[in-house]
KEKE-3310 file (N, C-alpha, C; in steps of 0.2 Angstrom, whole numbers, plus 5000, padded with zeros to 4 digits):
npx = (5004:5002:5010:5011:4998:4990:4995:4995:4980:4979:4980:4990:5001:4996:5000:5013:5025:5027:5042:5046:5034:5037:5051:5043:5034:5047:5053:5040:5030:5019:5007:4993:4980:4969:4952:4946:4961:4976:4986:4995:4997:4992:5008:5016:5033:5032:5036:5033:5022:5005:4996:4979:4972:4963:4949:4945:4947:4949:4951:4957:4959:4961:4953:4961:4950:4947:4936:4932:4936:4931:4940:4939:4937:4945:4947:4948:4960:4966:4977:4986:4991:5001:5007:5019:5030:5030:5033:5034:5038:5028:5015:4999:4987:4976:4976:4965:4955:4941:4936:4942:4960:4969:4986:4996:5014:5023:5039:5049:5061:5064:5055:5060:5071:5067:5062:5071:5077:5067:5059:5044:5036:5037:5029:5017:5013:5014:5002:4993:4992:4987:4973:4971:4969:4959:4948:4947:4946:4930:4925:4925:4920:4905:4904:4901:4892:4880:4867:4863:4855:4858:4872:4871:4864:4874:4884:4878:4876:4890:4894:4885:4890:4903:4903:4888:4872:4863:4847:4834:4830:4833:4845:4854:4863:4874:4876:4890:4895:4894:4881:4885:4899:4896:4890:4899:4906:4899:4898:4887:4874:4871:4857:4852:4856:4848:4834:4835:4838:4825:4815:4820:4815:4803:4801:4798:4811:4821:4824:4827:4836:4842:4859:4857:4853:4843:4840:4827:4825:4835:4838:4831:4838:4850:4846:4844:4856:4865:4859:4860:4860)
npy = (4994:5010:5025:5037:5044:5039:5047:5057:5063:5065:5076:5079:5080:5088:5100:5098:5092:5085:5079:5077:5071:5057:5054:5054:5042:5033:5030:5026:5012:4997:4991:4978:4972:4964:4963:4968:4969:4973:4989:4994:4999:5010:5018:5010:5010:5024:5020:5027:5036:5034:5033:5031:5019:5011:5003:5005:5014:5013:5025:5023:5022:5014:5011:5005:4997:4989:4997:5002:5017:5027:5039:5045:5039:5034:5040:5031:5040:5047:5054:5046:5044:5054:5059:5053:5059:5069:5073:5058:5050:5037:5029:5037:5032:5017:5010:5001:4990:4992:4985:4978:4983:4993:5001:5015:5014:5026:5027:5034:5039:5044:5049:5061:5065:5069:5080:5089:5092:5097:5110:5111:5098:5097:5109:5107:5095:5101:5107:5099:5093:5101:5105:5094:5094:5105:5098:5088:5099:5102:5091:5090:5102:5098:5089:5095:5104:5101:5090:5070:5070:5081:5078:5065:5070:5081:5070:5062:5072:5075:5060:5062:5072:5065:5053:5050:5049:5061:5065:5075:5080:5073:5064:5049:5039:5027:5021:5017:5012:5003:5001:5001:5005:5020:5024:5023:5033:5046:5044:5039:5027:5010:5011:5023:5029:5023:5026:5040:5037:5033:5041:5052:5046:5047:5057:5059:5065:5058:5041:5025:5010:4998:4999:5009:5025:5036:5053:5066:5076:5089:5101:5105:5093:5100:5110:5104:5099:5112:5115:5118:5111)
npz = (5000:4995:5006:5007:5000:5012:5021:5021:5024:5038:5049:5055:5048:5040:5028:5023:5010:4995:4997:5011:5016:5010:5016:5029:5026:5024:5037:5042:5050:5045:5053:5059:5067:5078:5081:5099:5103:5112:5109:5116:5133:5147:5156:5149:5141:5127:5114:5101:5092:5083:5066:5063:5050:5048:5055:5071:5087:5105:5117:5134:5152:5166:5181:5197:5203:5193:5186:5170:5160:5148:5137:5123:5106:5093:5077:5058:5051:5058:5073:5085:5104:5104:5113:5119:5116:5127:5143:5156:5145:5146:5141:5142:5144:5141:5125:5115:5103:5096:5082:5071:5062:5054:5056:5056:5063:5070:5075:5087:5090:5075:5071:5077:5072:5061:5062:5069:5058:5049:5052:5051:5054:5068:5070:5066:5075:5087:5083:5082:5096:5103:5095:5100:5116:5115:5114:5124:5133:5130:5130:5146:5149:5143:5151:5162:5162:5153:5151:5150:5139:5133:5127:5120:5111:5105:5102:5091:5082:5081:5074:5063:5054:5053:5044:5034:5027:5016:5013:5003:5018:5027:5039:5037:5044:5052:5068:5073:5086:5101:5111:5124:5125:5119:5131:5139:5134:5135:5150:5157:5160:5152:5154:5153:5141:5131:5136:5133:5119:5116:5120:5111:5100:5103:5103:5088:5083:5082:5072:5074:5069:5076:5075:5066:5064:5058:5058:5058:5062:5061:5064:5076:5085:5084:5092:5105:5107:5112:5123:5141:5159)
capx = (5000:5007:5010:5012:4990:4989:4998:4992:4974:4981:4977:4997:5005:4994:5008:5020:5026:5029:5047:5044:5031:5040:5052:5040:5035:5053:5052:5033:5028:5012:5003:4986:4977:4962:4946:4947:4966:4976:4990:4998:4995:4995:5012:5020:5037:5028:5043:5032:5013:5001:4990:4976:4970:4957:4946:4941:4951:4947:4958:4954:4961:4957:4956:4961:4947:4944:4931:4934:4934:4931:4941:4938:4938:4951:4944:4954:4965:4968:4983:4985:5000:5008:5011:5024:5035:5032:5031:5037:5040:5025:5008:4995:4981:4977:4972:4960:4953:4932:4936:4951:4960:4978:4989:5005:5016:5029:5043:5050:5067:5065:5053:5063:5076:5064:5059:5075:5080:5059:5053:5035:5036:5037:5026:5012:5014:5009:4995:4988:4991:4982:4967:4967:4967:4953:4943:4947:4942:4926:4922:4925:4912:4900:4901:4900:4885:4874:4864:4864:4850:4863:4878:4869:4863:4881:4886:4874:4879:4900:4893:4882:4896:4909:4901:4881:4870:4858:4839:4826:4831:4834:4850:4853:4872:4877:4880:4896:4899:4889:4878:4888:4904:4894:4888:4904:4908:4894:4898:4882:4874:4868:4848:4850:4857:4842:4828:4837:4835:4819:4813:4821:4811:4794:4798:4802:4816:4825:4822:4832:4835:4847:4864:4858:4849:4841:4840:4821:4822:4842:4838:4829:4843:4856:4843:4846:4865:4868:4853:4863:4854)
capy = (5000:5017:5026:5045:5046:5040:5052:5065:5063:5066:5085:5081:5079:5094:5106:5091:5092:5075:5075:5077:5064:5054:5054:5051:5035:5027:5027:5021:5004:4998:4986:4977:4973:4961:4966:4968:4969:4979:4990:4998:4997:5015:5016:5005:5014:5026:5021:5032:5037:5030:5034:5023:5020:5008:5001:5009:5011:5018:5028:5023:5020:5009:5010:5000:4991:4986:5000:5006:5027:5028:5044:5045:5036:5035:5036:5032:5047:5051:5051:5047:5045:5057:5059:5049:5063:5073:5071:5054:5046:5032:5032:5041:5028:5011:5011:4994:4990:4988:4983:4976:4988:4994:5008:5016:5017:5031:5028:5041:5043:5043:5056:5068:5067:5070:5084:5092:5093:5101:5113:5110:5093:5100:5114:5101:5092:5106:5109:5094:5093:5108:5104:5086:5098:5108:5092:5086:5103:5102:5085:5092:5106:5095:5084:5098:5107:5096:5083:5064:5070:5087:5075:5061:5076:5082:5065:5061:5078:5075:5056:5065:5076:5062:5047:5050:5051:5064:5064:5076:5085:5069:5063:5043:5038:5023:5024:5017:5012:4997:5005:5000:5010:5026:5025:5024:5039:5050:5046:5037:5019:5008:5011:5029:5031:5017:5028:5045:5038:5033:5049:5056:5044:5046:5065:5061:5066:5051:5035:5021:5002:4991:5000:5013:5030:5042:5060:5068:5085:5090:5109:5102:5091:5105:5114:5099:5098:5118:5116:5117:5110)
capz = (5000:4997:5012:5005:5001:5020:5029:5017:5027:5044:5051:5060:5043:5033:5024:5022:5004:4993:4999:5018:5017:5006:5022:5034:5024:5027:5048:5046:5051:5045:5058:5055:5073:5077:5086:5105:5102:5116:5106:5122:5141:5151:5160:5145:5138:5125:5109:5095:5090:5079:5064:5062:5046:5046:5063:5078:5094:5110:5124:5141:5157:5171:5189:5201:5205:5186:5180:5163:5160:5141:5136:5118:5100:5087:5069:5053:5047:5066:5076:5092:5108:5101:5122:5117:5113:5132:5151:5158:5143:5144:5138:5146:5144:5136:5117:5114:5097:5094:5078:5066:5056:5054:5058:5054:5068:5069:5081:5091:5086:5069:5071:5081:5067:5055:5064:5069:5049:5046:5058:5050:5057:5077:5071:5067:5082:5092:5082:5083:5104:5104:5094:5106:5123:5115:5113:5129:5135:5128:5134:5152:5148:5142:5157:5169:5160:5148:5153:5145:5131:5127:5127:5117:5105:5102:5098:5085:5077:5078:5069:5056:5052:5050:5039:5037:5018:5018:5007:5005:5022:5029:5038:5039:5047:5058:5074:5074:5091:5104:5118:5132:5122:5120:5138:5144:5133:5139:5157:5161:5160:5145:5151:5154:5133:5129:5137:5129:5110:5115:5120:5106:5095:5102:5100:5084:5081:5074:5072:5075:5068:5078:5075:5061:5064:5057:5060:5055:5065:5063:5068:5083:5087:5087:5098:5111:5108:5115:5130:5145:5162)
cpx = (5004:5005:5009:5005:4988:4990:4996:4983:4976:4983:4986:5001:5002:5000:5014:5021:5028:5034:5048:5039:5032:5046:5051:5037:5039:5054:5047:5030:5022:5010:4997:4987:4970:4957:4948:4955:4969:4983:4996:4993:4997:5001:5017:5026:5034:5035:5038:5023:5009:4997:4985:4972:4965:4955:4943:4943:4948:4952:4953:4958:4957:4957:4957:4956:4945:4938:4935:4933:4934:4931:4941:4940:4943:4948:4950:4956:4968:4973:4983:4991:5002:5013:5019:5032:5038:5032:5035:5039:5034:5019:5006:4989:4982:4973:4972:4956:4945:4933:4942:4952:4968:4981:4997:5007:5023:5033:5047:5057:5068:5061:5055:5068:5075:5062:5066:5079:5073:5057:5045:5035:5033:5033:5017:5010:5010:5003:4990:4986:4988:4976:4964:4966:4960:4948:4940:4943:4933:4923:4922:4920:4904:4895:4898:4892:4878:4874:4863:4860:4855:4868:4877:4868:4869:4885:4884:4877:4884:4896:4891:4886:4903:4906:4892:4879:4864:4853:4834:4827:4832:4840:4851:4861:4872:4879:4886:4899:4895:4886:4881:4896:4902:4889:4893:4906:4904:4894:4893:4882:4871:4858:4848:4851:4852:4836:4827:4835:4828:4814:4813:4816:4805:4792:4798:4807:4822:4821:4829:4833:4840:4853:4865:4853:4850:4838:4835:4823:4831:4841:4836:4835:4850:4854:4846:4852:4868:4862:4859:4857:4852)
cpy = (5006:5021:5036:5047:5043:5045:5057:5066:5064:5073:5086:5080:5083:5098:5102:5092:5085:5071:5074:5073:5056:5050:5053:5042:5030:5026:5024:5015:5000:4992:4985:4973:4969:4966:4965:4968:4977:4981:4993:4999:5005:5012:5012:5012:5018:5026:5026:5032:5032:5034:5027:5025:5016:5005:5007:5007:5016:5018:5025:5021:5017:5007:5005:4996:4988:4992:5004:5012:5029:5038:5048:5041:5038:5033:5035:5039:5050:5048:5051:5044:5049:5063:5058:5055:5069:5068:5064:5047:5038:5034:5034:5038:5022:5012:5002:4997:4988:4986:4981:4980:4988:5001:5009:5018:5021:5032:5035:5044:5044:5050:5062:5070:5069:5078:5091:5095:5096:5103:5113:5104:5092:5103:5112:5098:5096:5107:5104:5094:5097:5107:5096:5091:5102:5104:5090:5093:5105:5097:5086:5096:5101:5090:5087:5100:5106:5090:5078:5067:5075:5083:5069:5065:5077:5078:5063:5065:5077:5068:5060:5067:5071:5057:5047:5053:5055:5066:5068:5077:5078:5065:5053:5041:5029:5024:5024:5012:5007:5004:5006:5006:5018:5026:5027:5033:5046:5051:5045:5028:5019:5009:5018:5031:5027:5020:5035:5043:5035:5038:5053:5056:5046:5055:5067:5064:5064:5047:5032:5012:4998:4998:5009:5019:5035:5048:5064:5073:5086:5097:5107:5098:5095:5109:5109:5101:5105:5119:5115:5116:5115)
cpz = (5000:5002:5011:5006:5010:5023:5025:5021:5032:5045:5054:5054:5036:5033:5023:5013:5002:4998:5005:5018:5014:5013:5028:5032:5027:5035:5047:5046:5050:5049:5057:5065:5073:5081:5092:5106:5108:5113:5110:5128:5143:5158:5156:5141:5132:5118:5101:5097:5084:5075:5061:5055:5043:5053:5066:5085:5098:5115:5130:5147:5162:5178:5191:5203:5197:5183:5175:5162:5152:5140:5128:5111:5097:5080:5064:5050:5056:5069:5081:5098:5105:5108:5125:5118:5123:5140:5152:5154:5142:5143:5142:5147:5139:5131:5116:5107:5098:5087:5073:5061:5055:5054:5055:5060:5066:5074:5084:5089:5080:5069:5074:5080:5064:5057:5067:5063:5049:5054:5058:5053:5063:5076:5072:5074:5086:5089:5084:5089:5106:5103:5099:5112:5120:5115:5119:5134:5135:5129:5141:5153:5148:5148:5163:5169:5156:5151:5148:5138:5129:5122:5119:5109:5101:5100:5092:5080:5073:5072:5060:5052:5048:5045:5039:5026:5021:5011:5008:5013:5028:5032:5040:5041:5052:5064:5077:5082:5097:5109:5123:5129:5122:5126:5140:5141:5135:5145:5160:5160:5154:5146:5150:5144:5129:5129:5132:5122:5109:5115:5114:5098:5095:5101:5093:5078:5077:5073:5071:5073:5069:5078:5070:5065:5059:5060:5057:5056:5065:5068:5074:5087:5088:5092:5104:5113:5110:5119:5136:5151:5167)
residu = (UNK:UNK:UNK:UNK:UNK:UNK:UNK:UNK:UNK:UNK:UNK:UNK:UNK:UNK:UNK:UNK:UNK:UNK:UNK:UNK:UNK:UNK:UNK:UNK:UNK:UNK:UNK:UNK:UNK:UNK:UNK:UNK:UNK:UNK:UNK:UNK:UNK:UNK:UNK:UNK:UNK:UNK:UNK:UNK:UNK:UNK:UNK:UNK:UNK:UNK:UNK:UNK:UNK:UNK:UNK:UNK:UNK:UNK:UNK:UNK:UNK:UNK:UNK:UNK:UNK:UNK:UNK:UNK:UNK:UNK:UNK:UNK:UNK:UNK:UNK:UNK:UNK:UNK:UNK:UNK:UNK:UNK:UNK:UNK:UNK:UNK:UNK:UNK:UNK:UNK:UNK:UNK:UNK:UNK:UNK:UNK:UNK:UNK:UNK:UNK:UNK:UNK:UNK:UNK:UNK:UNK:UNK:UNK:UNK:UNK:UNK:UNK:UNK:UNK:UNK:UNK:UNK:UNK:UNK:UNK:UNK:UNK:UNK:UNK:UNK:UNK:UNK:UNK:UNK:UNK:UNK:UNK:UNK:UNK:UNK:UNK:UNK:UNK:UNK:UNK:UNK:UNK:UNK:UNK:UNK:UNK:UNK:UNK:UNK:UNK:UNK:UNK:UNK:UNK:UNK:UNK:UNK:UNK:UNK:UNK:UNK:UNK:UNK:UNK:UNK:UNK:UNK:UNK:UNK:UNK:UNK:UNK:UNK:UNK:UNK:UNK:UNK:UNK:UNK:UNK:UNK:UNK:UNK:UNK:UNK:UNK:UNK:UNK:UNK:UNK:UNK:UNK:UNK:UNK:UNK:UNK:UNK:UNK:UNK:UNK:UNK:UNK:UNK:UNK:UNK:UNK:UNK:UNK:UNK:UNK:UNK:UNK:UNK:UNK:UNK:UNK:UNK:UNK:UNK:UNK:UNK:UNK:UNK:UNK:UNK:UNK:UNK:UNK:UNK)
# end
């Protein structure tokens, strides 16, 4: 597979010219991964980052008594550890697979070669860690201010926005992701996000078939998703 149209999709590698990405090609590793697959443990020495370029992975950490803290997904074109580079040197949480895909791994010294020869390199970098702290900022908002229905709203929207066919004012998408997954990420339980898409149905607002939704009322659903409680 050629390497050069991959990393031309990753927001950490825009302004890269042929031969800077030509150059990042020969460090990167291409790795394929099963379902439920763990690709690093928080706390594990952190030797480079990741773009993932097919699947679906998710960040989490896990406390000590065993509960799982679902910190956010990982879609294809997205890069992720790139933690790797500050602080104590190991990762910052575990990255597990919901579904099998592949990734390009970019080791670390290689890239802080590449990077001391191209200041766009480093300069990306930051960019990217910035717009992930703004994310994460914004997921802290949500938690504080928005109740499961805003939350659940906001999520449909980001979905819509990334993979969804739209008819006649109509939006239809996947949801992409089990109940118990997008429970953990909204920060409640599997009946409280169960009762939520019901509600939303009988207000008809969507509808829903196993795994797929539809989105009838979008304006009304962007009303939702900026309701604070």
């Amino acid at each position: 597979m050629e390497l050069i149209p991959v990393l031309k999709r990753s927001l950490l590698f825009s302004g890269l010219n042929e031969a800077d990405l030509g150059s990042l090609a020969t460090i990167a590793v291409r790795r394929s991964f099963g379902k439920d697959e763990t690709l690093f443990n928080e706390g594990e020495e952190a030797t480079g980052f990741y773009l993932l370029i097919s699947g679906l992975i998710k960040m989490c950490k896990v406390s000590t008594d065993g509960r799982e803290k679902l910190l956010h997904f990982v879609r294809p074109g997205e890069t992720f550890a790139e933690a790797a580079f500050f602080g104590d040197g190991t990762y910052p949480a575990d990255a597990r697979s919901l579904e099998a895909g592949e990734v390009l791994f970019l080791p670390k010294n290689g890239f802080l070669e590449l990077m001391s020869s191209n200041p766009q390199f480093g300069l990306n970098l930051v960019i990217s860690l910035s717009l992930a702290l703004r994310r994460f900022v914004r997921q802290i908002e949500e938690f504080t201010f928005a109740d499961v229905t805003s939350r659940l709203a906001s999520f449909l929207l980001k979905r819509a926005t990334e993979k969804s066919t739209c008819y006649g004012g109509i939006t239809y998408m996947e949801l992409g992701v089990k109940k118990g997954e997008l429970a953990k990420q909204l920060g409640t339980a599997n009946e409280t996000v169960s009762r939520t898409l019901r509600k939303l149905r009988e207000e008809g607002i969507i509808e829903t078939d196993g795994g797929k939704v539809t989105i009838l009322k979008l304006d009304r659903l962007r009303q939702i998703a900026t309701r604070q409680q």
